[in-house]
Residue, then its C-alpha position, 0 to 999 in steps of 0.5 A: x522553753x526547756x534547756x534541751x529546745x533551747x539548745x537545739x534552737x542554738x544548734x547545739x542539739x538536734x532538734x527532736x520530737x517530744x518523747x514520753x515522760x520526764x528527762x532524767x534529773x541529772x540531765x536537765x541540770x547538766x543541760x541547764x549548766x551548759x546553757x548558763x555558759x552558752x548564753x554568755x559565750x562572747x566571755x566564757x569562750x571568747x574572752x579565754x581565746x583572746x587571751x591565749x592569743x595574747x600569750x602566745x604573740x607575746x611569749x612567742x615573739x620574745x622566745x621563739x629564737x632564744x629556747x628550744x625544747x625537746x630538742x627540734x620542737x620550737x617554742x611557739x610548737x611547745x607553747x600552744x598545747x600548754x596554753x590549749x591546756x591552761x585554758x581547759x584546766x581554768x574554765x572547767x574550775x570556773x564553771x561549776x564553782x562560779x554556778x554554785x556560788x551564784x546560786x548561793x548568793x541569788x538564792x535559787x539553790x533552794x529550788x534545786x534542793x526541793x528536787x529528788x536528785x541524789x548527790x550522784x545526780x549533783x556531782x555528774x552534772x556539775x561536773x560533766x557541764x564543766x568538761x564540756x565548756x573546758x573542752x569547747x574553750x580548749x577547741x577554741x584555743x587550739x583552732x586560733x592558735x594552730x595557724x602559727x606554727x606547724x603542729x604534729x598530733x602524734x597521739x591523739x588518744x593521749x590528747x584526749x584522755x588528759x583533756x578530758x580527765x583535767x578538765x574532770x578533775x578541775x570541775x570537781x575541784x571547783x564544785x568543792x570550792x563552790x560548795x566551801x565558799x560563801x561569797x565571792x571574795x572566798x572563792x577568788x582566793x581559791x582562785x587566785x592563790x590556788x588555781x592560778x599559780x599553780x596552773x602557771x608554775x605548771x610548764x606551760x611556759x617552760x619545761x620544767x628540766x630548766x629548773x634548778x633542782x628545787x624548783x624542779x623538785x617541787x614542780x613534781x609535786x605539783x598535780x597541774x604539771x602531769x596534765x599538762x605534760x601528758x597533754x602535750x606528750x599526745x602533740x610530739x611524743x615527748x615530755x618531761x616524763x612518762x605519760x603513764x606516770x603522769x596518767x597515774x597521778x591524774x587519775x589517782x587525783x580525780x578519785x581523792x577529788x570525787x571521793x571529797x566532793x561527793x562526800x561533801x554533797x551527800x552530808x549537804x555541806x553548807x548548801x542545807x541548813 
C-alpha cells in the first residue's frame, strides 16, 4: 500500500481514484515523513500535550496570583501560547533530524539516494513533513490547554505566520543537525545543549522585560524569543516588541538556514561517500 492510501485509510486524506502516472518524488517522501510520525501518533503527539499540560498546572498554580503580564493579561492567558509555541518549535526540530539519523544508522538512505530527487526535492520534504507534524502538535496543545483560561485571538493572521515560519525554520535546523550528526548521542547534544535551553530562555515562562539588562540583552539575541513573542503578539496584541521586528529577524533566520541546509544537500554532505 502507498504512503498517500495509507493516509486516506488513516483519514488524513480523501480517498481518491488512481490517477495516471507517478506522484511526484518530493511528495511521496513528504507523504512518507508524515506517516513515519502518524504511526507512532500516541508519542510524537500525545506525549508533547501531556507535558504541556504538566506545565501549565504546575507554573499555573504556582504564579497565577503572584505575575501579571502585559498589564491585565493573567499568567495562565500569558503561558499557553508560549507553551503552544515550545511544543511547535521541538517537534518540528525532532522531526526531520530524528528521520535522517534514523535512516543513517538503519541504513536505508541508501535507497533514497538511488532515486533522481534533487536537493530541492530532499529539503522541501523534509522540511514541509516537520511543519506539518509542528502544527498538529501545537493544534493539540492549544485544544487541551484552551479550556483553562479565556483566551483572545486578536490577530489570527499573526499566529499563523510565526507558527508556520517556526516550525519551517526549526525543521530546517533540524534537517541540518541530521544531516551532521552520525549517532544519536551527536544529535542529542544538538538537542539538549542547543535547542533546549534556548527554547526555554526564549519567554515562555516569562516576559523577558523582567530581566536584568544583561540578561535582557542577551535575550534579544537569542532567535527562538521572536518567534515566540510574534506568536503570542497574534493572542493579545501585545509583546515584548514589535511583530515586524520579530517577523524580520525570523525570516531573515529561515533564509540563512535554507541557504546552509541546502547547500549541505546539494554537496551530498556526510549522506554520500
Amino acid at each position: 500500500m502507498s504512503p498517500e492510501s495509507q493516509l486516506a485509510v488513516a483519514g488524513l486524506l480523501p480517498v481518491q481514484q488512481p490517477q495516471g502516472g507517478a506522484m511526484v518524488g518530493w511528495r511521496t517522501l513528504f507523504l512518507k515523513e508524515i506517516l513515519r510520525f502518524w504511526k507512532v501518533g500516541f508519542q510524537t503527539v500525545g506525549a508533547p500535550m501531556l507535558t504541556a499540560i504538566l506545565y501549565l498546572l504546575v507554573f499555573g498554580h504556582v504564579l497565577e496570583d503572584r505575575v501579571r503580564v502585559f498589564g491585565t493579561v493573567s499568567y495562565t492567558a500569558f503561558l499557553i501560547p508560549g507553551l503552544v509555541m515550545m511544543s511547535v518549535l521541538q517537534n518540528a526540530f525532532a522531526n526531520s533530524s530524528s528521520s535522517l539519523i534514523q535512516s543513517k544508522i538503519m541504513g536505508n538512505l541508501v535507497f533514497l539516494l538511488l532515486t533522481p530527487l534533487s536537493h530541492w526535492h530532499w529539503f522541501t520534504a523534509y522540511v514541509a513533513s516537520s511543519v506539518v507534524r509542528g502544527l498538529v502538535v501545537g493544534a493539540g496543545v492549544l485544544l487541551v490547554t484552551v479550556w483553562f483560561t479565556d483566551l483572545p485571538f486578536v490577530a489570527v493572521a499573526w499566529i499563523g505566520v510565526f507558527a508556520v515560519l517556526g516550525a519551517a525554520l526549526m525543521g530546517t535546523l533540524g534537517l541540518i543537525a541530521g544531516l551532521w550528526a552520525e549517532k544519536f548521542d551527536q544529535l542529542a547534544v544538538f538537542q539538549n545543549f542547543i535547542i533546549m535551553p534556548m527554547t526555554f530562555l526564549s519567554g515562555v515562562f516569562y516576559s523577558i522585560k523582567s530581566l536584568p539588562p544583561f540578561w535582557l540583552a542577551v535575550s534579544h539575541l537569542n532567535p527562538f524569543f521572536y518567534m515566540i513573542d510574534g506568536f503570542r503578539y497574534g493572542f493579545f496584541g501585545q509583546s515584548d516588541v514589535s511583530p515586524w521586528l520579530s517577523l524580520a529577524i525570523v525570516g531573515s533566520s529561515m533564509l540563512a538556514a535554507s541557504a546552509a541546509a541546502i547547500r549541505l544537500l546539494r554537496i551530498g554532505y556526510k549522506i554520500r561517500s
